[in-house]
N, C-alpha and C positions, 0 to 999 in steps of 0.2 A: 511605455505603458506601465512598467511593471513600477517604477519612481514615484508616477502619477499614484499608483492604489496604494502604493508605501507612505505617502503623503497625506490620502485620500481618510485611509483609515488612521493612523496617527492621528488626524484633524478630530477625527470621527468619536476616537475612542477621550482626546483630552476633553471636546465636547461634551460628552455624556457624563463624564467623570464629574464637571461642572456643574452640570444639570443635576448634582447626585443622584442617578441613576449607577445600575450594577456595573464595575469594574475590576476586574478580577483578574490580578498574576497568578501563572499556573506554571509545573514546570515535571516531567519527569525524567528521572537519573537509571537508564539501563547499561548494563555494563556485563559482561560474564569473561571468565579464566575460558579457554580452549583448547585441545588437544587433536590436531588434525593430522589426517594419514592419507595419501593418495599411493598408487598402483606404481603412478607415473608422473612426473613433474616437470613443466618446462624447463630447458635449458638454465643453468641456473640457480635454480631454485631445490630447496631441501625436499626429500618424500614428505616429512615427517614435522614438526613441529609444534610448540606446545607455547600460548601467551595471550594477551587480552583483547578483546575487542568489542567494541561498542554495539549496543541494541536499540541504536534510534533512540536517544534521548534528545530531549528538547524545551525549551523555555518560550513562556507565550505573556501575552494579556489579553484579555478579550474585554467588548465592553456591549452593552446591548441600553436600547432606552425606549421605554412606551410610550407610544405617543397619546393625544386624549381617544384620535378615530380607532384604536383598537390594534395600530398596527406597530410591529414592534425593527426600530431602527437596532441594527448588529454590525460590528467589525471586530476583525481579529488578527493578529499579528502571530506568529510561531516562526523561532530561530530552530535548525540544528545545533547538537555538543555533540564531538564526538572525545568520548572519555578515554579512547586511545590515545590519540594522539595531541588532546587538550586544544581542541580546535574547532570552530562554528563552521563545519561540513558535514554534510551528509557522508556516515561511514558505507554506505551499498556506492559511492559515486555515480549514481545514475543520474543525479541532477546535473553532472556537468555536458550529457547528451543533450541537456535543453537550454540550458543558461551559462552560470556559474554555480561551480557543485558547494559555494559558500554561501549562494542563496538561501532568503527565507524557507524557511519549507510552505509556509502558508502569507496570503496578504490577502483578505476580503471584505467587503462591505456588502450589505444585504439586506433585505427588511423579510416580513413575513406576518402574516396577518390571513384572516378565514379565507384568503384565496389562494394561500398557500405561500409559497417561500421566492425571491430573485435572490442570486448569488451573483456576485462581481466581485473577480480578481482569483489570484493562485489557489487552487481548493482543490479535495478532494475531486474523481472524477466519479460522474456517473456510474459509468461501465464498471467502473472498480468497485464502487461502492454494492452494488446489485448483484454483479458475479462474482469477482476474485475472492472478497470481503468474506463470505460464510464460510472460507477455507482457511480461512488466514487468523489462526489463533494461537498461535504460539509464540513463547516469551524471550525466545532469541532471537538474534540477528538473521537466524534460515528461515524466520517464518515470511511466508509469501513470496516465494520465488517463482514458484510453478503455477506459471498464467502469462498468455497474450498480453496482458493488461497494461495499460501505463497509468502510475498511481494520482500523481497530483501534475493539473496544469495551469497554466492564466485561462480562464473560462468563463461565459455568461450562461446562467445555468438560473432554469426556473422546476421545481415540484408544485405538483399540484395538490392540495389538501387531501387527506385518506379520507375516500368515500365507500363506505361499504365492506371497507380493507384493501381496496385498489387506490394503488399510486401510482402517478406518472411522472416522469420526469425528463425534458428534454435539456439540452447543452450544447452551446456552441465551444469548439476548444481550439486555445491553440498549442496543436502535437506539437509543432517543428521550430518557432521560433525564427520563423521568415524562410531559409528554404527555397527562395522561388517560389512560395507560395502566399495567399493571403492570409490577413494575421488571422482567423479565425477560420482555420481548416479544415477543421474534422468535425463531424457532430456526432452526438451520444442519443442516442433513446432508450430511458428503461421504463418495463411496466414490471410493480408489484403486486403479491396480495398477502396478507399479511392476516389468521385468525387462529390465536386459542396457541401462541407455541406453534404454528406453521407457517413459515415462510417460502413459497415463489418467486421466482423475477426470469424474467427476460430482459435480453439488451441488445443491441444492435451500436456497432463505430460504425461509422460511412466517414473513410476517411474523401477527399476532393480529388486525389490523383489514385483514389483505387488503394493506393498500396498498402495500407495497413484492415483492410475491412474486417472485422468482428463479429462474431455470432455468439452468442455465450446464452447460458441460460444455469439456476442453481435453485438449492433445493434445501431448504435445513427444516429442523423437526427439533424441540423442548419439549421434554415430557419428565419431570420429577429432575432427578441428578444427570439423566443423560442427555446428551446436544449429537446428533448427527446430521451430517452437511454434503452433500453431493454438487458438485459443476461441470459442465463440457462447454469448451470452447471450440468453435474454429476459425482459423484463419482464411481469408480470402487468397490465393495466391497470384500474380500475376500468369498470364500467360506464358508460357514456355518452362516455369518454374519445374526443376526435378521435384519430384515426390511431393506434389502440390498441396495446398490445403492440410494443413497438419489440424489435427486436433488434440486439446488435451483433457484429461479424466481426472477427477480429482474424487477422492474419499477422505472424510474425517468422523472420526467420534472423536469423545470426553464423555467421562463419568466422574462426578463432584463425591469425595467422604470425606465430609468436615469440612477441616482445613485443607484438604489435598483434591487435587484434579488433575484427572491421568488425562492425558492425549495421546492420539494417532492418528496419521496424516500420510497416507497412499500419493502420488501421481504417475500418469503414466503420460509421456511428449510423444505424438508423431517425430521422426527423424523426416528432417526437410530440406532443399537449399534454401526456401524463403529467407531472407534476411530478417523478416520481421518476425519471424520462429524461434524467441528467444529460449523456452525450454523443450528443452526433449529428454528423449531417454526415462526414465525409470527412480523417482526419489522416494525414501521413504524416511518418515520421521516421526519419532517417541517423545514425549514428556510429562516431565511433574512439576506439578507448581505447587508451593505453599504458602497458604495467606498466614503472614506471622498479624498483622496489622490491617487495618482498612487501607493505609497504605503505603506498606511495607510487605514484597514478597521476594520469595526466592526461587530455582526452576532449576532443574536436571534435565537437559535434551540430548537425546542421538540422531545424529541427521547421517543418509546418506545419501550418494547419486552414482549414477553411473556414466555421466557424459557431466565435463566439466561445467559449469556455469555458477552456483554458489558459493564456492569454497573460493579464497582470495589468498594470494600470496600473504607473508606474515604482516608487513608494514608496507604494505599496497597507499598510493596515492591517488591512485586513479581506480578506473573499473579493470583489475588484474587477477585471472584468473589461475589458480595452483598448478591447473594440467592442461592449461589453454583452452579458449572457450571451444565450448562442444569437442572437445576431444572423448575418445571413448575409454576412460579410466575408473574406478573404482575407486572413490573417494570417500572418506566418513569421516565425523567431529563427534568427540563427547562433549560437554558442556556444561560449567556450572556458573547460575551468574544470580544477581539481585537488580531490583527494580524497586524503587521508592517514588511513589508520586504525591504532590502538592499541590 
């Protein structure tokens, strides 16, 4: 499947390009220095350590083309870089739980026209987009860690046009990547409403075997220089699970002066044995960013946690955690890095 939309869209985007219709290379360069400290370190491994590491940079081309009915044909391609270690992978390694972590980050075709939008192929998910999404504003590598969510999957996914300020959006996904299960597992439902600088959503996963099921809902608010964003999620647990149904709490502000914009960023994790309860415990994180350029900027973050899950060994290849995942340590990172997009 995934060949076929790598192909699908390729085809798609040389088409359009033909037709001179819009086609357009894009690519941005995140990168920050680090200085991280834990309590506790696995076996192995330093407390203490100070060196580079990548913030989700990535290179794309997209292409879109009108047609005369009104309706507009789309595809898009986006690789990973990771600027550590000068290599087309995802630096969080969480794409290697689905595929291969040197996968595309993105491969879709789509159209969209006054009945609203179909998507087909690796994209953004639903779920993430409605809930995790209004939390997730931060210019390092820790932003968006704290959330049930899974970010990007192979998915057929339709929105519905905004009526009134309400949207809907349903999505078939696939979580697991075969599994013993069928290719299209899980489904997503969100509704939003969207007027004036305030945004609502609800969302619901229904994964097919139960195990991953989703509740989430979130909240943000634009008023002048200030952005505040609220979410809870919960998790479904299975049956017999210790300390079942975890939920998580998330707070954020930013206030804009000038060129600068501060953030803060609260979460708090149910502790669970769910397996699918990827954060817990207690994170908290600061930042500034500064626009030197429309697109060139630069960002000072402090992250910390108190149960291990985002801090990474120094030159980790996989998904490798500093004080082993969910262990209960005291972990923080200062952070200075730049972002240039094109």
């Amino acid at each position: 499947m995934k060949k076929t939309l790598i192909t699908s869209g390729l085809m798609c985007i040389t088409a359009m390009a033909m037709a001179e219709s819009s086609a357009d290379l894009y690519g941005s360069i995140r990168t920050q220095i680090e200085n991280v400290q834990v309590d506790q370190a696995k076996a192995g491994e330093d407390k203490s350590y100070s060196g580079i590491r990548d913030a989700y940079s990535r290179f794309g081309i997209k292409a879109s083309h009108l047609l005369k009915n009104g309706i507009t044909l789309n595809a898009k391609i986006e690789i990973p870089f990771n600027t550590q270690r000068l290599s087309m992978e995802d630096p969080s390694f969480f794409e290697g739980f689905y595929k291969d972590n040197r996968d595309p980050r993105l491969y879709q075709i789509g159209a969209s026209g006054d009945w609203g939008s179909v998507t087909i192929g690796k994209q953004w998910l639903a779920y993430y987009n409605n809930i995790a999404y209004p939390v997730d504003y931060f210019s390092s590598f820790y932003s968006g860690f704290a959330t049930h969510a899974t970010v990007r999957r192979e998915a057929m996914t339709y929105s519905s046009p905004s009526i009134n300020g309400f949207n809907a959006t349903l999505s078939m996904v696939d979580m697991t990547d075969g599994n013993n299960t069928s290719y299209l597992d899980t489904n997503q439902y969100a509704l939003s409403y969207a007027n004036n600088g305030f945004n609502v959503a609800l969302a619901y996963q229904d994964s097919i075997k139960g195990s991953a099921d989703i509740l989430g809902a979130s909240l943000s608010f634009t008023t002048g220089p200030w952005r505040f964003a609220t979410k809870l999620e919960q998790l479904n647990s299975p049956s017999g699970t210790a300390n079942p149904d975890p939920r998580i709490y998330n707070l954020y502000a930013s206030y804009q002066l000038n060129n600068y914009t501060f953030k803060a960023h609260y979460a708090k994790g149910d502790e669970s044995a769910d397996g699918s309860s990827f954060f817990q415990g207690n994170s908290y994180h600061l930042g500034v960013d500064y626009q030197y350029t429309k697109n060139f900027k630069v960002f000072l973050e402090y992250f910390f946690e108190d149960h291990g899950y985002a801090i990474y060994t120094p030159n980790t290849e996989t998904f490798d955690v500093l004080a082993g995942y969910h262990t209960q340590t005291d972990g923080s990172v200062f952070t200075i890095g730049a972002r240039y997009d094109f």
